[in-house]
PDB file of N, CA, C and O in Angstrom:
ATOM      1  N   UNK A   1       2.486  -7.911   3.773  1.00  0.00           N
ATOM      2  CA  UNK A   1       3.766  -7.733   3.148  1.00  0.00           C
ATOM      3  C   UNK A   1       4.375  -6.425   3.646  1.00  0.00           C
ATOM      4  O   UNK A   1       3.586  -5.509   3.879  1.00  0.00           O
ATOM      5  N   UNK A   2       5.635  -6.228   3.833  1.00  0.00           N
ATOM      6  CA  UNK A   2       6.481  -5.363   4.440  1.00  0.00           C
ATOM      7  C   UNK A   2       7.315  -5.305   3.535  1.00  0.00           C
ATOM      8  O   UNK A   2       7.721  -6.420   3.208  1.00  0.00           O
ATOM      9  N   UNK A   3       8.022  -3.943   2.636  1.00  0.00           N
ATOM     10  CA  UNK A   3       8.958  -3.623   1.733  1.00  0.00           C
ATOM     11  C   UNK A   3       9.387  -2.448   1.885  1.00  0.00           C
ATOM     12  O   UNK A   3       8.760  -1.430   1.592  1.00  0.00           O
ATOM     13  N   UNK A   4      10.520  -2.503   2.368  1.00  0.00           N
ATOM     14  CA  UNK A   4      11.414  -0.707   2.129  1.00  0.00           C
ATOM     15  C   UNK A   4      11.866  -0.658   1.015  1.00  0.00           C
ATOM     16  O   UNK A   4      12.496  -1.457   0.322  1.00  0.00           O
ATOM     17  N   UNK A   5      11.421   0.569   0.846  1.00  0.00           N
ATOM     18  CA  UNK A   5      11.183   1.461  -0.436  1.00  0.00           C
ATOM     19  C   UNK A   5      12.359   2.803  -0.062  1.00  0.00           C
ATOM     20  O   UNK A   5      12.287   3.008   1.149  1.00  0.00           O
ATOM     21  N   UNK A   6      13.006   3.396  -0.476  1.00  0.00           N
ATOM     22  CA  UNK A   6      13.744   4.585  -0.262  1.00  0.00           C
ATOM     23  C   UNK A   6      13.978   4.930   0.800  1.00  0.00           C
ATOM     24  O   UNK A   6      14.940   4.427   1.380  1.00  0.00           O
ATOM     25  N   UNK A   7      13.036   6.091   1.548  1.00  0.00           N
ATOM     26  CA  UNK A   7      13.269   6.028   3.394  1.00  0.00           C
ATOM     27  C   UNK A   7      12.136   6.369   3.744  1.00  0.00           C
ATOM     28  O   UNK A   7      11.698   7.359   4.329  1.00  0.00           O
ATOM     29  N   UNK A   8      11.352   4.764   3.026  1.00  0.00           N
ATOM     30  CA  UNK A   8      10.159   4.551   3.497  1.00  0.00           C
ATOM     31  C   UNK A   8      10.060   3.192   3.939  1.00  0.00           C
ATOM     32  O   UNK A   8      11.111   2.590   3.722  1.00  0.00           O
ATOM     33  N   UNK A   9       8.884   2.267   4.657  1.00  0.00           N
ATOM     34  CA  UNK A   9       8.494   1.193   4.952  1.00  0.00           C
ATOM     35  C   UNK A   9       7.393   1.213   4.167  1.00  0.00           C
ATOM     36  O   UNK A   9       6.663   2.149   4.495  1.00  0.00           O
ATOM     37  N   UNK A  10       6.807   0.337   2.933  1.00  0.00           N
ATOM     38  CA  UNK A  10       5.699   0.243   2.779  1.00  0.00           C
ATOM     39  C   UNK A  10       5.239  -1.332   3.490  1.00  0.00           C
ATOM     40  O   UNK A  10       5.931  -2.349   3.526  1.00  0.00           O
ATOM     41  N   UNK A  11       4.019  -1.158   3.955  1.00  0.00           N
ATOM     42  CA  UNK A  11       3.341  -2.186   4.239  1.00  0.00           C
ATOM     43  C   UNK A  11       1.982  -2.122   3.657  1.00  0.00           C
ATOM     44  O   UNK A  11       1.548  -0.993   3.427  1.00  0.00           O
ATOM     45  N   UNK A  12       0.946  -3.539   3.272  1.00  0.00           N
ATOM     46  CA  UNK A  12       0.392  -4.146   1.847  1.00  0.00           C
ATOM     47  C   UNK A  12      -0.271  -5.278   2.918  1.00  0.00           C
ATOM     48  O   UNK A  12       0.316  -6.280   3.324  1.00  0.00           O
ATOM     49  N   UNK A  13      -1.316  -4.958   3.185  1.00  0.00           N
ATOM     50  CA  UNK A  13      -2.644  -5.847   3.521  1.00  0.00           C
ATOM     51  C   UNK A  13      -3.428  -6.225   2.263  1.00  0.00           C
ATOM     52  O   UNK A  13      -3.557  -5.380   1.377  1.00  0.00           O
ATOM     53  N   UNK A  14      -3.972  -7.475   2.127  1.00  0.00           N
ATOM     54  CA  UNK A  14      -4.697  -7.601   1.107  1.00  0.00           C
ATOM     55  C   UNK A  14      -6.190  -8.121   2.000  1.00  0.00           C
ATOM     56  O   UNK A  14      -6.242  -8.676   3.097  1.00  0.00           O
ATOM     57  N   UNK A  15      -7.351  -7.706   1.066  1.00  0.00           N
ATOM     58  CA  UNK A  15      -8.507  -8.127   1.983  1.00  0.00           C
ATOM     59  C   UNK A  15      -9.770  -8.553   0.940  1.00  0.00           C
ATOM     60  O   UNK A  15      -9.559  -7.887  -0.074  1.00  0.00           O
ATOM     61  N   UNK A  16     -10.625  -9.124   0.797  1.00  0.00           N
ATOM     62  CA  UNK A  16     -11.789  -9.484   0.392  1.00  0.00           C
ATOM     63  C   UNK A  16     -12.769  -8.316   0.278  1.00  0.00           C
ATOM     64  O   UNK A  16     -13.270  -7.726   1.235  1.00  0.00           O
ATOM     65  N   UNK A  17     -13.010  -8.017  -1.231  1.00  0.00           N
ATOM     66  CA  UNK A  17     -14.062  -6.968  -1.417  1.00  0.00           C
ATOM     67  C   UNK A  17     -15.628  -6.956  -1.008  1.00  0.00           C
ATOM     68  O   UNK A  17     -16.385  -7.920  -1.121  1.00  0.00           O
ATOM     69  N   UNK A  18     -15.852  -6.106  -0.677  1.00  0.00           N
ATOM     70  CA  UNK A  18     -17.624  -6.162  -0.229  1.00  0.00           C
ATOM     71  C   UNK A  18     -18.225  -7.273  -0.505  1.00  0.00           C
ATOM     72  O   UNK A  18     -18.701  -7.972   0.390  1.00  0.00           O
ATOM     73  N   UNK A  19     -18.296  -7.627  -1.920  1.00  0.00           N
ATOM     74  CA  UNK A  19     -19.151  -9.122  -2.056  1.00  0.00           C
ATOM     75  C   UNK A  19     -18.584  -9.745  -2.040  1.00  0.00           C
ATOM     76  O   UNK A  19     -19.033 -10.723  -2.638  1.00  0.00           O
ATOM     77  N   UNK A  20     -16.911 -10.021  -1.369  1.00  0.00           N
ATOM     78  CA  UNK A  20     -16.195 -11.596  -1.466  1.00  0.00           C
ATOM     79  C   UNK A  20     -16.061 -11.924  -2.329  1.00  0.00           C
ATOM     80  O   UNK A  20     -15.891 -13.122  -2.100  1.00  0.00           O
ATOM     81  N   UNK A  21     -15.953 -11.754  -3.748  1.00  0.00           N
ATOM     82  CA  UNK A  21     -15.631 -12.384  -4.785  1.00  0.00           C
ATOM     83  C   UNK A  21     -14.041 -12.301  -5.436  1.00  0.00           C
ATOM     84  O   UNK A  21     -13.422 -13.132  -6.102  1.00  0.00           O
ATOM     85  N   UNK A  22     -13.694 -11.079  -5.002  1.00  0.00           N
ATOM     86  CA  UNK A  22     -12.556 -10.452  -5.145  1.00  0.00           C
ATOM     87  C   UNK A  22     -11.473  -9.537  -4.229  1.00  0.00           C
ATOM     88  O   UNK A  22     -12.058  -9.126  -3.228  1.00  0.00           O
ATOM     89  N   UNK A  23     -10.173  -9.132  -4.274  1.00  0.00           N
ATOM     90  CA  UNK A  23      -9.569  -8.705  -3.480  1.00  0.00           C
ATOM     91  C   UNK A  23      -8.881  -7.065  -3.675  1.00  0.00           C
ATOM     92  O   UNK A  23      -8.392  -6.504  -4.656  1.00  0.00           O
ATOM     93  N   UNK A  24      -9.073  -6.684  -2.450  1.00  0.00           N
ATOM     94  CA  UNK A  24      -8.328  -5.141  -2.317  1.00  0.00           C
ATOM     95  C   UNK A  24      -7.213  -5.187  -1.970  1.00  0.00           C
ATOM     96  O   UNK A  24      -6.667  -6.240  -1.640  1.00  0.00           O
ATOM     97  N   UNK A  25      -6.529  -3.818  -1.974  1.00  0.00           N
ATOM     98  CA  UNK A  25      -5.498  -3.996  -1.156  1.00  0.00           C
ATOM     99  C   UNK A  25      -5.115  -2.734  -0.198  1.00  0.00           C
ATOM    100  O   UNK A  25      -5.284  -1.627  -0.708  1.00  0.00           O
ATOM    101  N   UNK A  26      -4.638  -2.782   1.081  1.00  0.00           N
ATOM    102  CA  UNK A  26      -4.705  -1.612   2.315  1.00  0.00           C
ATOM    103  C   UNK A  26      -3.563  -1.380   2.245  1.00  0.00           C
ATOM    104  O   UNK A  26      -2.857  -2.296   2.666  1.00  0.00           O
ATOM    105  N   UNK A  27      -2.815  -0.124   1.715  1.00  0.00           N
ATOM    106  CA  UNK A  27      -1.524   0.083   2.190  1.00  0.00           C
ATOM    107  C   UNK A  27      -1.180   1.200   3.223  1.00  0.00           C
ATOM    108  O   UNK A  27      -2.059   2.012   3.512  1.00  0.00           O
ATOM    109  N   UNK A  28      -0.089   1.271   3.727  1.00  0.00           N
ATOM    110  CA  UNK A  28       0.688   1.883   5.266  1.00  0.00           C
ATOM    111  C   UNK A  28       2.198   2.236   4.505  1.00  0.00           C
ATOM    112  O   UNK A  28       3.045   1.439   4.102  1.00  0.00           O
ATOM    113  N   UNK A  29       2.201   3.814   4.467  1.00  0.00           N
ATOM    114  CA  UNK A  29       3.636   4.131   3.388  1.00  0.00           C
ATOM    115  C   UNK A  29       3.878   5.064   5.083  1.00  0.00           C
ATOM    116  O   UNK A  29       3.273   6.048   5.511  1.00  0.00           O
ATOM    117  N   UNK A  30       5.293   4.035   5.872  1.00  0.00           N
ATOM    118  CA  UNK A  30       5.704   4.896   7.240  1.00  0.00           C
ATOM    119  C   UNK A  30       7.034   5.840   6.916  1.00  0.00           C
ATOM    120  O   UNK A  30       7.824   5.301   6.141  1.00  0.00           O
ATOM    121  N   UNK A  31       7.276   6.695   7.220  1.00  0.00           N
ATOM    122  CA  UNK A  31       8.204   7.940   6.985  1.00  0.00           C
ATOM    123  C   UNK A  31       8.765   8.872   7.790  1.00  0.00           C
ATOM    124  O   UNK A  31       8.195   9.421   8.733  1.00  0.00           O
ATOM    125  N   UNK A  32      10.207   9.111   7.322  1.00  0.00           N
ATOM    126  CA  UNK A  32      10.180  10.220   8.904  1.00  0.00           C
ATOM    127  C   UNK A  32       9.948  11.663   8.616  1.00  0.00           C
ATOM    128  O   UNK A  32      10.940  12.109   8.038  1.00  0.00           O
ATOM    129  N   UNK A  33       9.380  12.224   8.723  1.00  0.00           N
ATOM    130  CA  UNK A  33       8.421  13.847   8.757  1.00  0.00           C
ATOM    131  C   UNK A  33       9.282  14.816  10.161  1.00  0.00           C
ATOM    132  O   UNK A  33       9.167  14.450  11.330  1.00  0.00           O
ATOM    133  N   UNK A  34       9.978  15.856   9.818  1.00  0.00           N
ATOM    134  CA  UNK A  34      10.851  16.513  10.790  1.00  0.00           C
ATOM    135  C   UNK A  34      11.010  15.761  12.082  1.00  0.00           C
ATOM    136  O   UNK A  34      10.656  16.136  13.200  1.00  0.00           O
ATOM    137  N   UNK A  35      11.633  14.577  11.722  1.00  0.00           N
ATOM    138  CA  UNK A  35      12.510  13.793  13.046  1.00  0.00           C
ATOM    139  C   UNK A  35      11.574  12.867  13.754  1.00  0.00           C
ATOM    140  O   UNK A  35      11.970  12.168  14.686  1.00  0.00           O
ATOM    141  N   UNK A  36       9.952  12.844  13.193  1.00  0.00           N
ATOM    142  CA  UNK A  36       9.248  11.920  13.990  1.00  0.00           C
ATOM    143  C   UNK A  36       8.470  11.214  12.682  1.00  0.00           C
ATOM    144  O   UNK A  36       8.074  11.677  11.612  1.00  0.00           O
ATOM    145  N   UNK A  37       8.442   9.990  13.222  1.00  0.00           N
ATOM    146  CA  UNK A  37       7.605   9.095  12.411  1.00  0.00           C
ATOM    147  C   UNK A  37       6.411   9.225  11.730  1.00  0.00           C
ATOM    148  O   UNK A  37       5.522   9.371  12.570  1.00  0.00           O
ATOM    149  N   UNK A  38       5.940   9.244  10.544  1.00  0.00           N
ATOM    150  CA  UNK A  38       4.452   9.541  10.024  1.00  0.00           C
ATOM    151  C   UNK A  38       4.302   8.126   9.154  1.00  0.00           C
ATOM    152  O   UNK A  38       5.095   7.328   8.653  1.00  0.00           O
ATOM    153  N   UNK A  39       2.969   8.241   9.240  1.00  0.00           N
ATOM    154  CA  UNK A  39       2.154   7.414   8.361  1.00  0.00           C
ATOM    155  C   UNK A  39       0.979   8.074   7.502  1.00  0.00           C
ATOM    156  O   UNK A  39       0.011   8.780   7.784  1.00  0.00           O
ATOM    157  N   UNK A  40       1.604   7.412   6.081  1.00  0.00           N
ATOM    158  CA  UNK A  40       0.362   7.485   5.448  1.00  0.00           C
ATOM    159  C   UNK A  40      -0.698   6.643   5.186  1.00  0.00           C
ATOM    160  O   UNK A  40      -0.320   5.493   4.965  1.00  0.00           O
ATOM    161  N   UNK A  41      -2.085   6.835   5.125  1.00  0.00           N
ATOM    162  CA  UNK A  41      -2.587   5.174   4.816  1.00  0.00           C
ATOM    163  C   UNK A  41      -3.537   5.552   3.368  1.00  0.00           C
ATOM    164  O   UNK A  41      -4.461   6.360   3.280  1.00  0.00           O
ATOM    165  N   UNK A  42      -3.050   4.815   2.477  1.00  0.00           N
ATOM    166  CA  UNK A  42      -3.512   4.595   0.524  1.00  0.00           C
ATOM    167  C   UNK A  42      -4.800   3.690   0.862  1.00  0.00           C
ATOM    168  O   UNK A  42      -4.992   3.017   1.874  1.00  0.00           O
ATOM    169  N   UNK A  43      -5.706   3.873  -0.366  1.00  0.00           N
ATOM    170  CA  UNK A  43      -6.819   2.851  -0.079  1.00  0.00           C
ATOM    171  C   UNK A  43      -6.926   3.028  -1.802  1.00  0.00           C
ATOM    172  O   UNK A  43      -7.292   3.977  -2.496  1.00  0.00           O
ATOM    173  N   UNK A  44      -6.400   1.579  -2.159  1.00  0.00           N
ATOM    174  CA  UNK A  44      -7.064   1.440  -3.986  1.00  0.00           C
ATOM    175  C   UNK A  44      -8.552   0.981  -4.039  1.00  0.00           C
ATOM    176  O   UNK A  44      -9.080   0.071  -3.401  1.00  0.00           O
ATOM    177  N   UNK A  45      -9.100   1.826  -4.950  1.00  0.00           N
ATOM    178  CA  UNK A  45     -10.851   1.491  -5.155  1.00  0.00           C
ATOM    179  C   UNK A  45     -10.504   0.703  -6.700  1.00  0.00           C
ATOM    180  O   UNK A  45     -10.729   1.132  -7.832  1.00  0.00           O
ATOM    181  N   UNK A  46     -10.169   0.008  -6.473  1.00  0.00           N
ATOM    182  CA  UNK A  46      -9.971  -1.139  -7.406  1.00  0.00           C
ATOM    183  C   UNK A  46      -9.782  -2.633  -7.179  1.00  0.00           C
ATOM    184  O   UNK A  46      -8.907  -2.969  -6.381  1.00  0.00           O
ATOM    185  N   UNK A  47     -10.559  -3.634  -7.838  1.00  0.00           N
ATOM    186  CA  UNK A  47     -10.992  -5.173  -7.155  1.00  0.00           C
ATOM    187  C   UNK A  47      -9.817  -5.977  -8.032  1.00  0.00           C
ATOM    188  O   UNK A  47      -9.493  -5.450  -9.097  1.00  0.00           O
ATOM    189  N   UNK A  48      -9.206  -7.139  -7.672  1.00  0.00           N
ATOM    190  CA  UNK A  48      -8.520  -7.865  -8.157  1.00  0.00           C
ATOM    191  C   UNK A  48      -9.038  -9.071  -8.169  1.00  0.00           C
ATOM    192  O   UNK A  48      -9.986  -9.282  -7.414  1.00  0.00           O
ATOM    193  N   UNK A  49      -8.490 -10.249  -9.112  1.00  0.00           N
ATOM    194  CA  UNK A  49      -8.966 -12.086  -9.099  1.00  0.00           C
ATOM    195  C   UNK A  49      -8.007 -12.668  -7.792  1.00  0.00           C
ATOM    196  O   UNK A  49      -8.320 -13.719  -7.233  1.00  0.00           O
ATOM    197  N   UNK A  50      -7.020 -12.013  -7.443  1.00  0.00           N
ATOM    198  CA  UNK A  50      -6.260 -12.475  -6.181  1.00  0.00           C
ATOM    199  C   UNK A  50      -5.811 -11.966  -5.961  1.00  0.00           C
ATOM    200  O   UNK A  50      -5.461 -10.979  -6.608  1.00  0.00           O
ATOM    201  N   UNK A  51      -5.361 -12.390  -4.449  1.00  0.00           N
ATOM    202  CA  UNK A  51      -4.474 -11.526  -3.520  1.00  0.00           C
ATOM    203  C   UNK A  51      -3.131 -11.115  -3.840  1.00  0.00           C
ATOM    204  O   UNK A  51      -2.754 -10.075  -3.300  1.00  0.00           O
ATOM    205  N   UNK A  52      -2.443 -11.629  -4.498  1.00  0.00           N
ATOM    206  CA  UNK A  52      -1.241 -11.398  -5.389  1.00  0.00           C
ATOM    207  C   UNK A  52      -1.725 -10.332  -5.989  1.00  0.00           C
ATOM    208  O   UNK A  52      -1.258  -9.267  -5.586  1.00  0.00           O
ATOM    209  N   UNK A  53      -2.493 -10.281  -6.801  1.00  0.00           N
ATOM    210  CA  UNK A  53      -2.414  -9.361  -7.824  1.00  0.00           C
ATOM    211  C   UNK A  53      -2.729  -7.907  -6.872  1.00  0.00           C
ATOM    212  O   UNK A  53      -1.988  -6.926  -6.927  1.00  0.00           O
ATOM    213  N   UNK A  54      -3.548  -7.958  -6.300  1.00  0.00           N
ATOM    214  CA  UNK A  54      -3.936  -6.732  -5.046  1.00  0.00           C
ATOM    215  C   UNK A  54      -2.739  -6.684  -4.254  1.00  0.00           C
ATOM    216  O   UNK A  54      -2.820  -5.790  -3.411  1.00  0.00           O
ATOM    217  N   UNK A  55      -1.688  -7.303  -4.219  1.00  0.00           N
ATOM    218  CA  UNK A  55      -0.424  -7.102  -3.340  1.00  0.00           C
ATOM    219  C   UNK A  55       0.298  -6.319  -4.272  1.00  0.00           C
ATOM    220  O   UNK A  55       0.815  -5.295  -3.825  1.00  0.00           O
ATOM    221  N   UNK A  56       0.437  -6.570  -5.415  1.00  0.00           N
ATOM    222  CA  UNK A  56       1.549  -6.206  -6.487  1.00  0.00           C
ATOM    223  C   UNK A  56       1.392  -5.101  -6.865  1.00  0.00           C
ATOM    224  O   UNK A  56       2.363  -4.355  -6.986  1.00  0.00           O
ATOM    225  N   UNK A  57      -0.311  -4.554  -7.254  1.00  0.00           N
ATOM    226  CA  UNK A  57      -0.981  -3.124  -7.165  1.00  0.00           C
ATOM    227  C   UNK A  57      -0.682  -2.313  -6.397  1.00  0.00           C
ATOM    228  O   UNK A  57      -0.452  -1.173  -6.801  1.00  0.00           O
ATOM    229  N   UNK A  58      -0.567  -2.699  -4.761  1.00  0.00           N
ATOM    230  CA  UNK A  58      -0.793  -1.680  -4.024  1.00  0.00           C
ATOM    231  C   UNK A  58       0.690  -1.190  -3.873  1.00  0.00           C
ATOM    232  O   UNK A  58       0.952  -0.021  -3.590  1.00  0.00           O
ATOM    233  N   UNK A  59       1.597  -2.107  -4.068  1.00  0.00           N
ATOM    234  CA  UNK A  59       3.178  -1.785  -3.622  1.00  0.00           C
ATOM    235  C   UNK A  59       3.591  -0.817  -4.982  1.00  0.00           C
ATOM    236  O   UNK A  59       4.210   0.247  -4.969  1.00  0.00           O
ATOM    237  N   UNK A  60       3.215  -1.313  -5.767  1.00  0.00           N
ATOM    238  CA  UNK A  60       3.215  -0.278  -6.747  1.00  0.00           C
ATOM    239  C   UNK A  60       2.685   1.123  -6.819  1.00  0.00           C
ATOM    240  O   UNK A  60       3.486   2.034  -7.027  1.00  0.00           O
ATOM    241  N   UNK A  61       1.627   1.336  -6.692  1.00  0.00           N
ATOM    242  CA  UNK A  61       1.046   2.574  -6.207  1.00  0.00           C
ATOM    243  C   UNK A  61       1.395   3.083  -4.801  1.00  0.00           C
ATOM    244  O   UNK A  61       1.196   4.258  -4.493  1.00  0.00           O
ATOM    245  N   UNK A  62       1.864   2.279  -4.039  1.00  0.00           N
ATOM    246  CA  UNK A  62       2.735   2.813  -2.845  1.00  0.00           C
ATOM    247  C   UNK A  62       4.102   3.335  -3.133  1.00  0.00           C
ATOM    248  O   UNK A  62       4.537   4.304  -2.512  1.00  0.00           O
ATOM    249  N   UNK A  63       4.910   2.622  -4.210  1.00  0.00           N
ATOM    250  CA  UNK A  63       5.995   3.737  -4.477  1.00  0.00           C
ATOM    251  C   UNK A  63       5.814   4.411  -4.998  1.00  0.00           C
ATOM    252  O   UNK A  63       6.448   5.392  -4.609  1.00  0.00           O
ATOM    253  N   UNK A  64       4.964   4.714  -6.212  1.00  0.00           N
ATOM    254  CA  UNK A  64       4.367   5.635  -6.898  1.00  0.00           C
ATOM    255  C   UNK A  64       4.128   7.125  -5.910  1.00  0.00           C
ATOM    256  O   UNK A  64       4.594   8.237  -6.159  1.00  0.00           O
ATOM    257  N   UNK A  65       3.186   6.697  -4.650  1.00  0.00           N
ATOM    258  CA  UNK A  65       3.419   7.814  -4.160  1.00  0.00           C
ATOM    259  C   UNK A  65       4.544   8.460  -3.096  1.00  0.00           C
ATOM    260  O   UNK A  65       4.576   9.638  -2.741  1.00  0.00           O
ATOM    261  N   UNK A  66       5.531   7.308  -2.642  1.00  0.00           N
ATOM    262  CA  UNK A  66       7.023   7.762  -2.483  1.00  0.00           C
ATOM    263  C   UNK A  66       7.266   8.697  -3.010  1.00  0.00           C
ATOM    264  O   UNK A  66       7.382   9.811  -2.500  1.00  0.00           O
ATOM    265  N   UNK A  67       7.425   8.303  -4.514  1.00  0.00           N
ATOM    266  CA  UNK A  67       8.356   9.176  -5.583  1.00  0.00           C
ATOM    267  C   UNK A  67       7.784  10.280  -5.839  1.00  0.00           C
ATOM    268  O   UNK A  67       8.473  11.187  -6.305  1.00  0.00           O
ATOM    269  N   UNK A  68       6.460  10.473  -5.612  1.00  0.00           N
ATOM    270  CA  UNK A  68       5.817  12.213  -5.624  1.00  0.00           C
ATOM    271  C   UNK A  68       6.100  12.584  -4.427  1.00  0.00           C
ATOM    272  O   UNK A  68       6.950  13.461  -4.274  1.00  0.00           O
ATOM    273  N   UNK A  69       5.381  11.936  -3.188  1.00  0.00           N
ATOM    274  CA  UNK A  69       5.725  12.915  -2.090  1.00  0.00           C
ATOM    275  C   UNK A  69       7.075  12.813  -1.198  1.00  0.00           C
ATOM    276  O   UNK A  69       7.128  13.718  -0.364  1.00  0.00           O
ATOM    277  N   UNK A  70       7.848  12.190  -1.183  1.00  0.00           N
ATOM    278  CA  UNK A  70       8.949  11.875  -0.117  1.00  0.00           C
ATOM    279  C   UNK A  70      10.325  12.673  -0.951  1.00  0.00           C
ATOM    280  O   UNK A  70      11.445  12.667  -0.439  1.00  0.00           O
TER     281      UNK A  70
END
């Protein structure tokens, strides 16, 4: 998933936790930092019942940290 957020890009991988039973989610918050592109990369240590729900988490906690650091 790909969502601009303010004058950010967040992007939202979702992936299968260690034992496969459940899902994470990988986010990529891209930004421009004095005139050149940066990336941040978030990692939630928290398991979900689906990939939805690990999508919806991470975009959330990806603007979350927009709104502190940007």
């Amino acid at each position: 998933m790909q969502a601009p957020y303010k004058d950010a890009i967040i992007l939202i991988t979702t992936l299968r936790s260690a034992k496969g039973l459940r899902w994470r989610s990988s986010c990529a918050v891209k930004f421009l930092k004095d005139g050149r592109e940066a990336v941040e990369y978030l990692q939630l240590d928290l398991d979900y019942d689906t990939a939805q729900q690990a999508e919806r988490a991470g975009l959330v906690f990806s603007k979350k940290w927009v709104d502190a650091k940007l």
